[in-house]
C-alpha positions in Angstrom: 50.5 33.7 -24.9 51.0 34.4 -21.1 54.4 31.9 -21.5 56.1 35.5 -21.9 54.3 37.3 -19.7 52.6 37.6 -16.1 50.1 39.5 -17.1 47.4 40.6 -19.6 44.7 43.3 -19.8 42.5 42.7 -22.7 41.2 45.7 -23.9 37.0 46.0 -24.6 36.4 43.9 -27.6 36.2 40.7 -29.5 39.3 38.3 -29.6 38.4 35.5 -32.2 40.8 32.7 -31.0 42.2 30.0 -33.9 44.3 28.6 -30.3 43.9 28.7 -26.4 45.7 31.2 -24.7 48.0 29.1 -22.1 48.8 30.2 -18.8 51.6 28.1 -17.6 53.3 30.6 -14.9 52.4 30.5 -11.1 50.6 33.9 -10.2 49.5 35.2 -13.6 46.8 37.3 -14.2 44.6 37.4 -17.5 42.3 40.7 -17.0 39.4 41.7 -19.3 37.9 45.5 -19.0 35.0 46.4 -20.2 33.9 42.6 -20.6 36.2 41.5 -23.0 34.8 38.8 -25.0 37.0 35.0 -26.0 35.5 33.5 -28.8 36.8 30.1 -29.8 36.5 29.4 -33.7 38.1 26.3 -34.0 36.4 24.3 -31.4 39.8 24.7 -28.6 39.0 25.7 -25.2 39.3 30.2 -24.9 41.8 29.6 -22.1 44.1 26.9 -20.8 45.1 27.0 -17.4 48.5 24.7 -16.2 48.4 22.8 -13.1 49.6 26.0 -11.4 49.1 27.8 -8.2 48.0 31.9 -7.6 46.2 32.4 -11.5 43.7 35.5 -11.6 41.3 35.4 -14.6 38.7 37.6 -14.5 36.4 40.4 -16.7 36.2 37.8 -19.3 33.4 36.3 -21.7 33.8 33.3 -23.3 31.6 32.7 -26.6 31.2 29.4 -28.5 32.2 29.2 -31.9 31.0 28.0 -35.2 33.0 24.6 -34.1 31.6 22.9 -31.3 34.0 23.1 -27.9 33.9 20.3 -25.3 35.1 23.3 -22.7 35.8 26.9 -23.1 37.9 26.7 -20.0 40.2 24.2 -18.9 41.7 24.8 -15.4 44.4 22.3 -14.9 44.9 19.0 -15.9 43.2 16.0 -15.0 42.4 15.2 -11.0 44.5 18.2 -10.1 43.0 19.8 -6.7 44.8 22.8 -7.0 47.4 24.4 -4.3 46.2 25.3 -1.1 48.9 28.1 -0.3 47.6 30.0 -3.4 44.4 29.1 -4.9 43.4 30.5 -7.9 40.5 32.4 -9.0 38.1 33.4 -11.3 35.6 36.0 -10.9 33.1 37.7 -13.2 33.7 35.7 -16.1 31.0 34.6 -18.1 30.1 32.0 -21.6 27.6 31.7 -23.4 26.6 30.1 -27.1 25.4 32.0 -30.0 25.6 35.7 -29.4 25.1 38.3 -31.4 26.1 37.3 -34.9 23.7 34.2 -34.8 
């Protein structure tokens, strides 16, 4: 999703995901107002983040599915540490299981 774009404000609501949304681009930002809510229905993580530097994910609830996910995030690949010159961050995002159709 973010592969053509920098960044994304999701709109109140609920986004029922069939594939992760992939942020491969150093600096991107994936916004959610009004608590937008990632639900993954085929058992994929909500969002995928590259092994890239600066990313800015925040406003965002992530909801478990009728398929069981091993993660509803994935920052990075395996044993990356991240980049010191521009760490990324997360703030006010949330996940839970069930909700409010269970």
């Amino acid at each position: 999703m973010l592969d053509q774009y920098k960044y994304v404000v999701l709109q109140p609501g609920q986004y029922n995901l069939t594939d992760s949304i992939k942020i491969n681009k150093e600096g991107s930002v994936l916004l959610g107002i009004g608590m937008a809510t990632l639900i993954s229905t085929t058992g994929r993580p909500c969002i995928e983040v590259a092994n890239v530097g600066g990313v800015r994910v925040a406003g965002i609830l992530l909801e478990a599915g009728p398929i069981k996910s091993e993660t509803l995030l994935r920052w990075g690949a395996t044993a990356w540490t991240g980049s010191q010159d521009q760490p990324g961050v997360m703030s006010d995002v949330f996940a839970r299981v069930g909700g409010p159709n269970d």
